[in-house]
Every structure is written in C-alpha cells, then in structure tokens.
N, C-alpha and C positions, 0 to 999 in steps of 0.2 A: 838883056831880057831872055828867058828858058824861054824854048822853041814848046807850044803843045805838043803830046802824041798822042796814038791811040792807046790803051793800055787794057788788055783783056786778062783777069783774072779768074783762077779757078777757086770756088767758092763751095766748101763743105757746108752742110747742117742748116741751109735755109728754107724753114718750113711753115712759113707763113707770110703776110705783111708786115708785120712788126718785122720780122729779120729785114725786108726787100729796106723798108724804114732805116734801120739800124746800120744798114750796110750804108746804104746811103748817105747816113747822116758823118760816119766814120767817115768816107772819102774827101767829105765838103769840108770836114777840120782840116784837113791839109792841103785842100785848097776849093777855097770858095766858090770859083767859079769855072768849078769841074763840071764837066756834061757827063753824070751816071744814068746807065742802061744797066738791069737789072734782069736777067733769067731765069729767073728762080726754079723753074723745070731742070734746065739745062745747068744748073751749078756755074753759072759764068757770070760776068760783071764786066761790061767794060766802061772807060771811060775815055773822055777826053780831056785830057787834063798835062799842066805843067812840071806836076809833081813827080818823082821818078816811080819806079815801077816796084822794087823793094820797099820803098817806105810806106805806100800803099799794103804791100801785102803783108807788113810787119802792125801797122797799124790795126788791119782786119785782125788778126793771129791775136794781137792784145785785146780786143774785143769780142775774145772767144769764138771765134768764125777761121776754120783751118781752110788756108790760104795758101795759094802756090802761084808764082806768076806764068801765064799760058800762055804770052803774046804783047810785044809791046811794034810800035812802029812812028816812026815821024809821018 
C-alpha cells in the first residue's frame, strides 16, 4: 500500500472558483481520496494524497494551470 504525503503545489493563473473547482477536480482523477486545500491568493494547492508529486503537477500542466511542484513530505 503507497504511504500518503503532503504535496504542496505552485499553482499559475487561478482566478476565480471555477479554476479553485477545476484544480480540484484534476487532483481527485488521480486519486479520489485526496484531501485538496486550495489558495487561490497565494497560487498554492496542497494536498494529501497517495499519488506522487509529478504526476499531480503534470496532470494540472495538461489542464492548462502552469504547475511546479513546491513541497512534498511523508
């Protein structure tokens, strides 16, 4: 079984709800029962989730949201 982690991402160009939405809904495709926290001031996103930390931020990148990973931790 994958250990959770924290996974904090830096998050371009979210500027409304629908993106906070959007981000969200991206993370949960790859894994359902991820815990997303969303900052939309602060361009940050983290989550707690089993998923790794690249495929998260390649995922955001394919759904048009420029993505850099900013922190991950067990």
């Amino acid at each position: 079984m994958t250990e959770q982690k924290t996974i904090v991402l830096d998050v371009k160009c979210m500027t409304c709800q629908g993106c906070v939405n959007a981000v969200t809904r991206i993370l949960k495709r790859k894994d359902p029962d991820a815990l997303v926290s969303v900052d939309m001031g602060g361009g940050l996103v983290t989550a707690e989730t089993c998923a790794q930390a690249i495929e998260l931020a390649e995922a955001l990148t394919a759904g048009g949201y420029e993505t850099k990973v900013a922190g991950a931790q067990l």
